[in-house]
C-alpha positions in Angstrom: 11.0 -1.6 -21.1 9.9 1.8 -19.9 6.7 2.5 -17.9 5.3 5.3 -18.5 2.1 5.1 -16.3 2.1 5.0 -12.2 0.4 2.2 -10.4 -2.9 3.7 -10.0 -2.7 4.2 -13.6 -1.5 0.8 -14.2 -4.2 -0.6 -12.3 -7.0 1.8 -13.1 -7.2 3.0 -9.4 -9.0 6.6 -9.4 -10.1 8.7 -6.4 -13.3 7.1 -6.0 -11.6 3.8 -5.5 -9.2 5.2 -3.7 -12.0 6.6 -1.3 -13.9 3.4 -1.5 -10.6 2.0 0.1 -10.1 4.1 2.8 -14.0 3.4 3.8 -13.1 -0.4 3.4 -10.1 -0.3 6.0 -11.6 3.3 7.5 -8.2 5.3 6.7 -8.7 8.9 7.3 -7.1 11.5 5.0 -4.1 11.8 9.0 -4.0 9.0 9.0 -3.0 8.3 5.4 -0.8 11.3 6.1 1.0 10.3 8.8 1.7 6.5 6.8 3.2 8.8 3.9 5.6 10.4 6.7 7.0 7.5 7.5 8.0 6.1 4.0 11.8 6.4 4.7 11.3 4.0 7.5 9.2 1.9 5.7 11.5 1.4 3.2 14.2 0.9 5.0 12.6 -2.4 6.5 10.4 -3.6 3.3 12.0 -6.7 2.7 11.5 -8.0 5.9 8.1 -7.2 6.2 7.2 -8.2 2.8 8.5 -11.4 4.1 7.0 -11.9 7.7 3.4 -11.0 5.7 3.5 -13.9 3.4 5.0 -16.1 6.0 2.2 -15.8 7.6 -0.6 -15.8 4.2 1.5 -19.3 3.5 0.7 -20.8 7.7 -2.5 -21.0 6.1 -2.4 -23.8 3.3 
């Protein structure tokens, strides 16, 4: 099956939701900047953090 939409499409995220997010966590458009610059590394180690985060979301049953 091809998907022809993004995620934000997908999930009907526009830039006013997107801007309601960064006020929510209090991202600035750097800092935002500076996350996107380290997507090599990020992906590089997604598996395990993917893991460790919902290791800790099941500590909590």
């Amino acid at each position: 099956m091809l998907i022809e939409k993004t995620l934000l499409e997908q999930f009907n995220i526009n830039e006013i939701e997107i801007q309601r997010r960064m006020e929510l966590f209090k991202l600035t458009q750097a800092e935002l900047d500076l996350l996107a610059a380290q997507q090599p590394i990020i992906e590089q180690h997604l598996d395990g953090l993917v893991a460790k985060f919902y290791d800790k979301q099941t500590q909590f049953d």
